[in-house]
Biotite code that builds the C-alpha atoms (Angstrom):
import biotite.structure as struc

atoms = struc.array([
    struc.Atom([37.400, -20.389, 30.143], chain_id="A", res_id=1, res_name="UNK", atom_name="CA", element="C"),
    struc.Atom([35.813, -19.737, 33.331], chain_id="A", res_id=2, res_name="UNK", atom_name="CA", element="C"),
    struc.Atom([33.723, -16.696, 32.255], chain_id="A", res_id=3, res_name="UNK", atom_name="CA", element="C"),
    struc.Atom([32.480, -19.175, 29.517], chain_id="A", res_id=4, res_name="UNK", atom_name="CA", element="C"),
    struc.Atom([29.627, -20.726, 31.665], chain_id="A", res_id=5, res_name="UNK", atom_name="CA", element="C"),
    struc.Atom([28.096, -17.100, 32.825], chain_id="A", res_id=6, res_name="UNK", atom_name="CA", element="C"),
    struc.Atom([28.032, -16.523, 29.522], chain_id="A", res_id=7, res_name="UNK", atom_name="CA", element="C"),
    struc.Atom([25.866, -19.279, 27.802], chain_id="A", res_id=8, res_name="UNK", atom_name="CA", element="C"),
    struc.Atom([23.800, -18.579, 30.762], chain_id="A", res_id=9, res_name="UNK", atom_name="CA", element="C"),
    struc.Atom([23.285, -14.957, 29.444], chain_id="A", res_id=10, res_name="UNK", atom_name="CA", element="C"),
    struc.Atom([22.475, -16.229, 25.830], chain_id="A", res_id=11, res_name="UNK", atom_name="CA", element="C"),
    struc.Atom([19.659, -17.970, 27.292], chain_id="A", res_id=12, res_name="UNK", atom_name="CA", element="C"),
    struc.Atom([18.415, -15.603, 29.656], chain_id="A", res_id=13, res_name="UNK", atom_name="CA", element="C"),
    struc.Atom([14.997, -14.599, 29.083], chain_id="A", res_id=14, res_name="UNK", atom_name="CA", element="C"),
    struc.Atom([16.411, -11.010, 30.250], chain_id="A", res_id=15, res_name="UNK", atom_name="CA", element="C"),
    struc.Atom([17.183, -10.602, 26.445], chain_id="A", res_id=16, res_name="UNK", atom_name="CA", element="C"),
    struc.Atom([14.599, -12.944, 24.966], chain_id="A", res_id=17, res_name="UNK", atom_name="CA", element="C"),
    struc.Atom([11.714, -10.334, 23.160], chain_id="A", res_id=18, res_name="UNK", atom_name="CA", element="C"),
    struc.Atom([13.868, -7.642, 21.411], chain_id="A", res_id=19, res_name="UNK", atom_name="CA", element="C"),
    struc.Atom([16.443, -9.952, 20.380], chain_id="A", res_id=20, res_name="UNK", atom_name="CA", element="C"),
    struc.Atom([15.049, -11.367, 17.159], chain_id="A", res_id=21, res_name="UNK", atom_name="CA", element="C"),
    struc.Atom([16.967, -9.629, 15.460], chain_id="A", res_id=22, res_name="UNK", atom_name="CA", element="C"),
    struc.Atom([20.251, -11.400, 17.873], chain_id="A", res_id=23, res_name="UNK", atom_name="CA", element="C"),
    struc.Atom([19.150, -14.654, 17.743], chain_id="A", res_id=24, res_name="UNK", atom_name="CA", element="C"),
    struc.Atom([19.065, -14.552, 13.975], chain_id="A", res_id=25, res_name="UNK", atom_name="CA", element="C"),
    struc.Atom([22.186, -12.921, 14.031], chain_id="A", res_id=26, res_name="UNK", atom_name="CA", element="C"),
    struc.Atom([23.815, -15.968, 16.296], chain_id="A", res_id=27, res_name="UNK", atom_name="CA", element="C"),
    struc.Atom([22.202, -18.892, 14.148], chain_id="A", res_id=28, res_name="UNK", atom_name="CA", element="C"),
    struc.Atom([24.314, -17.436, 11.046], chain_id="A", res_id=29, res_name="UNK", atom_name="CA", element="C"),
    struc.Atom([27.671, -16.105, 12.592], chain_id="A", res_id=30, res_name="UNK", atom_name="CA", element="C"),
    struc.Atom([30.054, -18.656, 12.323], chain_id="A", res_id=31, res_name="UNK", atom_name="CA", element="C"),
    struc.Atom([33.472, -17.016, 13.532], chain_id="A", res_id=32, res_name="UNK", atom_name="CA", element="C"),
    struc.Atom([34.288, -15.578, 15.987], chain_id="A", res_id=33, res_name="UNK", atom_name="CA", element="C"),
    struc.Atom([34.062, -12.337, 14.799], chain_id="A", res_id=34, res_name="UNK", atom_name="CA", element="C"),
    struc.Atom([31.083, -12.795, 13.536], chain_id="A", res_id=35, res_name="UNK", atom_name="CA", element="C"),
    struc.Atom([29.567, -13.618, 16.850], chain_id="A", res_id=36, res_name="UNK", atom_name="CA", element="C"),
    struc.Atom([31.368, -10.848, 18.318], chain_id="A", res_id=37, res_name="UNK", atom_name="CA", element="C"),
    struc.Atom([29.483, -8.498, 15.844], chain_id="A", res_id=38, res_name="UNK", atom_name="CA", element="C"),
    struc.Atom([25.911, -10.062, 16.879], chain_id="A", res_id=39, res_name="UNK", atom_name="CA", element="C"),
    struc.Atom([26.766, -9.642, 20.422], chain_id="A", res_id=40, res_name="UNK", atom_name="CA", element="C"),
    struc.Atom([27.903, -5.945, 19.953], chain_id="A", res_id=41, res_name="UNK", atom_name="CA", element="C"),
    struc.Atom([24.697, -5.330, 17.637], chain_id="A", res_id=42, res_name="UNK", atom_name="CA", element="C"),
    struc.Atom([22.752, -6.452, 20.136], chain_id="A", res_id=43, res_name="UNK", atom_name="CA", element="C"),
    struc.Atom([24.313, -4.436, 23.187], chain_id="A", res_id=44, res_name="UNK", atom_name="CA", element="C"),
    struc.Atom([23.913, -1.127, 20.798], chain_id="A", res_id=45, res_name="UNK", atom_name="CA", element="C"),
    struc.Atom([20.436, -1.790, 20.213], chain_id="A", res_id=46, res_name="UNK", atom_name="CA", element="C"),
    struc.Atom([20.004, -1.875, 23.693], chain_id="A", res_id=47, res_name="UNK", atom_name="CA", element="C"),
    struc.Atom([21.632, 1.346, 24.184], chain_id="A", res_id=48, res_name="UNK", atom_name="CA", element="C"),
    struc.Atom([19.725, 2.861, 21.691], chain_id="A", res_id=49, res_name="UNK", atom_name="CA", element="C"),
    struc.Atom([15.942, 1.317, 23.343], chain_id="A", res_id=50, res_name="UNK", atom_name="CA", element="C"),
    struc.Atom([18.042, 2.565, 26.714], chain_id="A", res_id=51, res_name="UNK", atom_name="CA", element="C"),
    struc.Atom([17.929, 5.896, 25.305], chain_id="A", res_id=52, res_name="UNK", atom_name="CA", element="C"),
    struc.Atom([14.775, 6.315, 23.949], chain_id="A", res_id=53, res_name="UNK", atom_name="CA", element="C"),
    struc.Atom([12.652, 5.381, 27.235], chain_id="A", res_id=54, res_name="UNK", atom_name="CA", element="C"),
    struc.Atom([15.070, 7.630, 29.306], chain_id="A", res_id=55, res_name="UNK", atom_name="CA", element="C"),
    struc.Atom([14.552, 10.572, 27.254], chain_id="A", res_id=56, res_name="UNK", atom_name="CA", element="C"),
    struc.Atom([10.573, 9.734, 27.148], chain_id="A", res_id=57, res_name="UNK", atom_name="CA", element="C"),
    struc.Atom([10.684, 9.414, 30.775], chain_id="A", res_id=58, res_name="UNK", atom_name="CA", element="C"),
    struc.Atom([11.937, 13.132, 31.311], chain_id="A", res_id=59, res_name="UNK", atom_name="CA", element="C"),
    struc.Atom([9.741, 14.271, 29.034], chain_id="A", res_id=60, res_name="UNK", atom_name="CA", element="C"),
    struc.Atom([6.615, 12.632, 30.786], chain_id="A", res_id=61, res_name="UNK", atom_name="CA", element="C"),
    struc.Atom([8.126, 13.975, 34.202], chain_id="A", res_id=62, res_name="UNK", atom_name="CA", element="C"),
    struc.Atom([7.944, 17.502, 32.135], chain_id="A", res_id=63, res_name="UNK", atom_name="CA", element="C"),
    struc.Atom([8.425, 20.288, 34.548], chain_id="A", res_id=64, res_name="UNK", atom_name="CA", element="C"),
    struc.Atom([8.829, 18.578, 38.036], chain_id="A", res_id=65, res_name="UNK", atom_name="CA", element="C"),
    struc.Atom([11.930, 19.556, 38.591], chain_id="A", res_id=66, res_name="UNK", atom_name="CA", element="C"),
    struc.Atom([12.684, 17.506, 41.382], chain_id="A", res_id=67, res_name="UNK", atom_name="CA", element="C"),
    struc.Atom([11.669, 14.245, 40.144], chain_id="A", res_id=68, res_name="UNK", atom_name="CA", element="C"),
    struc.Atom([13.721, 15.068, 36.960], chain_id="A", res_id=69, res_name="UNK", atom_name="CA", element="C"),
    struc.Atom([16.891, 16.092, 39.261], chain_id="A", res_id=70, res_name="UNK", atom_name="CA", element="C"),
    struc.Atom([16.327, 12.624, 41.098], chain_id="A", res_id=71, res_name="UNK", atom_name="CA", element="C"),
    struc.Atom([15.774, 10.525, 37.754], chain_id="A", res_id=72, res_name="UNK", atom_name="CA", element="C"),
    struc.Atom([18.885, 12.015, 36.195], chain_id="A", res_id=73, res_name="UNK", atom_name="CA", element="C"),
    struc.Atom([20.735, 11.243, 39.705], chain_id="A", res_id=74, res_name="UNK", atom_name="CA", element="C"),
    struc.Atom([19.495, 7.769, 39.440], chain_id="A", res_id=75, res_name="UNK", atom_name="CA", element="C"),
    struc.Atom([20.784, 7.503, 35.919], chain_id="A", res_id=76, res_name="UNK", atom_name="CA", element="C"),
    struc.Atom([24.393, 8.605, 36.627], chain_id="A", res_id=77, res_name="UNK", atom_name="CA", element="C"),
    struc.Atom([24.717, 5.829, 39.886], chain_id="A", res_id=78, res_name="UNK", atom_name="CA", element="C"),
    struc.Atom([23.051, 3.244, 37.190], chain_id="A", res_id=79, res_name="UNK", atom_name="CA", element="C"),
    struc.Atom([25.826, 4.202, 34.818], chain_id="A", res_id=80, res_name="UNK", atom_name="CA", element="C"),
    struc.Atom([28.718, 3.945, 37.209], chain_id="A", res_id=81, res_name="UNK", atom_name="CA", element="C"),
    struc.Atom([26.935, 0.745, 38.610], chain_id="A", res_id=82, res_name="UNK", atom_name="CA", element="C"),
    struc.Atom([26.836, -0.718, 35.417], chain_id="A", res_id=83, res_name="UNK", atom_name="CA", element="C"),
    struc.Atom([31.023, 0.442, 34.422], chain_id="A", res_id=84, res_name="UNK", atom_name="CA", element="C"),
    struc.Atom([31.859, -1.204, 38.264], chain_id="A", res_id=85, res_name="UNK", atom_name="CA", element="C"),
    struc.Atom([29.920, -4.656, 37.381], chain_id="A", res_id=86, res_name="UNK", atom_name="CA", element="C"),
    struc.Atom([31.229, -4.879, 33.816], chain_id="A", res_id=87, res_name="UNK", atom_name="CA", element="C"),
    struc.Atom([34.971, -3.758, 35.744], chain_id="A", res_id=88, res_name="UNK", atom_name="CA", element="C"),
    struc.Atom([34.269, -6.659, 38.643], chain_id="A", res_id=89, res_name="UNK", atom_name="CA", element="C"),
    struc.Atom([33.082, -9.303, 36.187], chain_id="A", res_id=90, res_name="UNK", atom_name="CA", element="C"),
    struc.Atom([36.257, -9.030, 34.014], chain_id="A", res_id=91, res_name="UNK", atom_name="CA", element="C"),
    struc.Atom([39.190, -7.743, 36.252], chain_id="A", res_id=92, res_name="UNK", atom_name="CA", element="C"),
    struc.Atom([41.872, -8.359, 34.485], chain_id="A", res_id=93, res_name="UNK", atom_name="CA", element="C"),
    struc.Atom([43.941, -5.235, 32.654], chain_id="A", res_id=94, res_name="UNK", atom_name="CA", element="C"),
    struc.Atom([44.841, -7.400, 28.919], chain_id="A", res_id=95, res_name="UNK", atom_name="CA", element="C"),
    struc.Atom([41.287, -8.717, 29.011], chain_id="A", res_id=96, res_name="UNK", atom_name="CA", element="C"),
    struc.Atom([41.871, -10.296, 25.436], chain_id="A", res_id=97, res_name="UNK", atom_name="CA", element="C"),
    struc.Atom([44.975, -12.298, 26.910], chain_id="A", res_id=98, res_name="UNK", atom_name="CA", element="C"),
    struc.Atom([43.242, -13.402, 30.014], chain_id="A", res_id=99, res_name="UNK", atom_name="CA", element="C"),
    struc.Atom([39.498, -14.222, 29.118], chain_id="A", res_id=100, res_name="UNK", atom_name="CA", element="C"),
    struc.Atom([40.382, -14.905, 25.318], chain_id="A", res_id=101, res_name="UNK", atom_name="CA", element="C"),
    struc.Atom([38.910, -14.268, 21.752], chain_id="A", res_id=102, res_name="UNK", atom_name="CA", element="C"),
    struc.Atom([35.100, -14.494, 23.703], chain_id="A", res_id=103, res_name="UNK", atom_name="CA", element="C"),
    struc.Atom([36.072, -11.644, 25.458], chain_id="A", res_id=104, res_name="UNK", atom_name="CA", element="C"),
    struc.Atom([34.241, -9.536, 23.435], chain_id="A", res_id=105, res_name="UNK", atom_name="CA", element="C"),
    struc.Atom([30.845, -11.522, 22.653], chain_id="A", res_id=106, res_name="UNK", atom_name="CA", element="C"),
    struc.Atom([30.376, -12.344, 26.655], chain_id="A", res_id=107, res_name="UNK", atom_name="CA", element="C"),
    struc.Atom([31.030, -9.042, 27.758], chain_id="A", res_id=108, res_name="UNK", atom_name="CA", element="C"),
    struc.Atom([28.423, -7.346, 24.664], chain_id="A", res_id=109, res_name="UNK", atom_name="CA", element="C"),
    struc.Atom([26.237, -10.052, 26.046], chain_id="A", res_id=110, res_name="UNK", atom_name="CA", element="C"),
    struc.Atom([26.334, -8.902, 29.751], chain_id="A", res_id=111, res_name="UNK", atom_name="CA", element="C"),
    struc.Atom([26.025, -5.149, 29.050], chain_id="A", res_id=112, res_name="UNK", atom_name="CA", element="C"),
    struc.Atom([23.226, -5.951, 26.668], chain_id="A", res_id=113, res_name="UNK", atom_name="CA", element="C"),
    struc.Atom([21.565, -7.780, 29.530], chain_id="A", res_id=114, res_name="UNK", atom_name="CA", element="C"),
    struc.Atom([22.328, -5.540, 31.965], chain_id="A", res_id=115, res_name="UNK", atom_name="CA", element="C"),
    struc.Atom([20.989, -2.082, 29.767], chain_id="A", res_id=116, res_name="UNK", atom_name="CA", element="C"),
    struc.Atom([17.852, -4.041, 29.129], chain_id="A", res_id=117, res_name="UNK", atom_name="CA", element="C"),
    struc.Atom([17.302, -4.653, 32.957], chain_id="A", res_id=118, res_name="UNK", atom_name="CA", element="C"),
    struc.Atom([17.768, -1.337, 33.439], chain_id="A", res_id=119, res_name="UNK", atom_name="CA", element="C"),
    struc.Atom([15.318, -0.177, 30.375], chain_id="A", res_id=120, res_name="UNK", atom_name="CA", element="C"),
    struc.Atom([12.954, -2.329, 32.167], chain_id="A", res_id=121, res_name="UNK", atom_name="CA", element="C"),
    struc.Atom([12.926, -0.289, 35.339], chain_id="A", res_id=122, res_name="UNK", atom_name="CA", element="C"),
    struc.Atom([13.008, 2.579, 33.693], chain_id="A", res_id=123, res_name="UNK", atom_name="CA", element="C"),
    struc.Atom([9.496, 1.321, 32.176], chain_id="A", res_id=124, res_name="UNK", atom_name="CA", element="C"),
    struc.Atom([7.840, 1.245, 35.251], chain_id="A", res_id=125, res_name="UNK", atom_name="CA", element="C"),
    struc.Atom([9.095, 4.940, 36.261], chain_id="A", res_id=126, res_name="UNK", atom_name="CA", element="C"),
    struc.Atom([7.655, 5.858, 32.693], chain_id="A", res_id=127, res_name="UNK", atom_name="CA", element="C"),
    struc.Atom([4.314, 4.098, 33.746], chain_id="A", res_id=128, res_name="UNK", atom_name="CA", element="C"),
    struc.Atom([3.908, 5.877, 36.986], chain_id="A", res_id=129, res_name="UNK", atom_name="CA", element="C"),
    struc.Atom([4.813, 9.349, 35.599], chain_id="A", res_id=130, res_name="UNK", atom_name="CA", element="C"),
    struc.Atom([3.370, 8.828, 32.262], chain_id="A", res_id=131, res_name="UNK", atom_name="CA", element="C"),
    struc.Atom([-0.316, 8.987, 30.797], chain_id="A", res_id=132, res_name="UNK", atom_name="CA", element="C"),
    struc.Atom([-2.790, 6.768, 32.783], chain_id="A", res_id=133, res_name="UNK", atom_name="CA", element="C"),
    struc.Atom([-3.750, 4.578, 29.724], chain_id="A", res_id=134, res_name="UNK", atom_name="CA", element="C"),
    struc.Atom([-0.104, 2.606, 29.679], chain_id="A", res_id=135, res_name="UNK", atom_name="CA", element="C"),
])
C-alpha cells in the first residue's frame, strides 16, 4: 500500500499528460483490475514505441559523425540500465505481486511509461540540435 501514493501521483503527472489520450480514455473505462493493468501497460508500450522512433531519427540526423553517434548510443545503454536500476530500487522486493499487490503491475507500467517519456523528451532536444534548423 505504500507504493500506492507515488503512484496516483504518476497518473497525474503532467510528464504523461499530451500523448496519453489514448490512456486516459483507457483509465475512465477499465474497471478491474486487469483492465487497468492493460491501460497502464498500453500506455508504457506506446511509449516505447515513440522511445524508439525519435532514437532511431536522432542517429539518422547525426548521419555520419561517428563520434557523436558512438556517444548517443553510449548514452542510450547508461539510460537503459538507469532506467532497469530505478524500476529495481523503486520495487525491491523478489515476489513483487505478494509484496506490492494486484497494483503491482499498473504502478510500475505507469512509472516506466513516465520515465521512457522523460527520456523521449531529452532525446528531443538532442534531435533539435543535430537535426534540420527549421525544428
Amino acid at each position: 500500500m505504500k507504493y500506492l501514493l507515488p503512484a496516483l501521483i504518476l497518473v497525474s503527472t503532467p510528464v504523461i499528460a499530451q500523448p496519453q489520450d489514448l490512456y486516459n480514455k483507457c483509465m475512465r473505462t477499465a474497471i478491474t483490475q486487469l483492465a487497468l493493468d492493460l491501460c497502464a501497460s498500453q500506455e508504457a508500450a506506446r511509449s516505447d514505441k515513440e522511445l524508439n522512433d525519435v532514437y532511431r531519427k536522432l542517429l539518422s540526423e547525426i548521419g555520419d559523425q561517428h563520434d557523436v553517434t558512438a556517444k548517443v548510443m553510449a548514452m542510450e545503454r547508461v539510460w537503459i540500465a538507469y532506467r532497469d536500476q530505478y524500476m529495481a530500487a523503486m520495487y525491491p522486493a523478489k515476489d513483487k505481486q505478494a509484496e506490492y499487490g494486484s497494483m503491482y503491475p499498473m504502478e510500475a507500467d505507469i512509472l516506466l511509461a513516465k520515465l521512457t517519456r522523460e527520456h523521449v523528451n531529452a532525446l528531443k532536444s538532442l534531435l533539435r540540435q543535430y537535426g534540420p534548423a527549421d525544428r
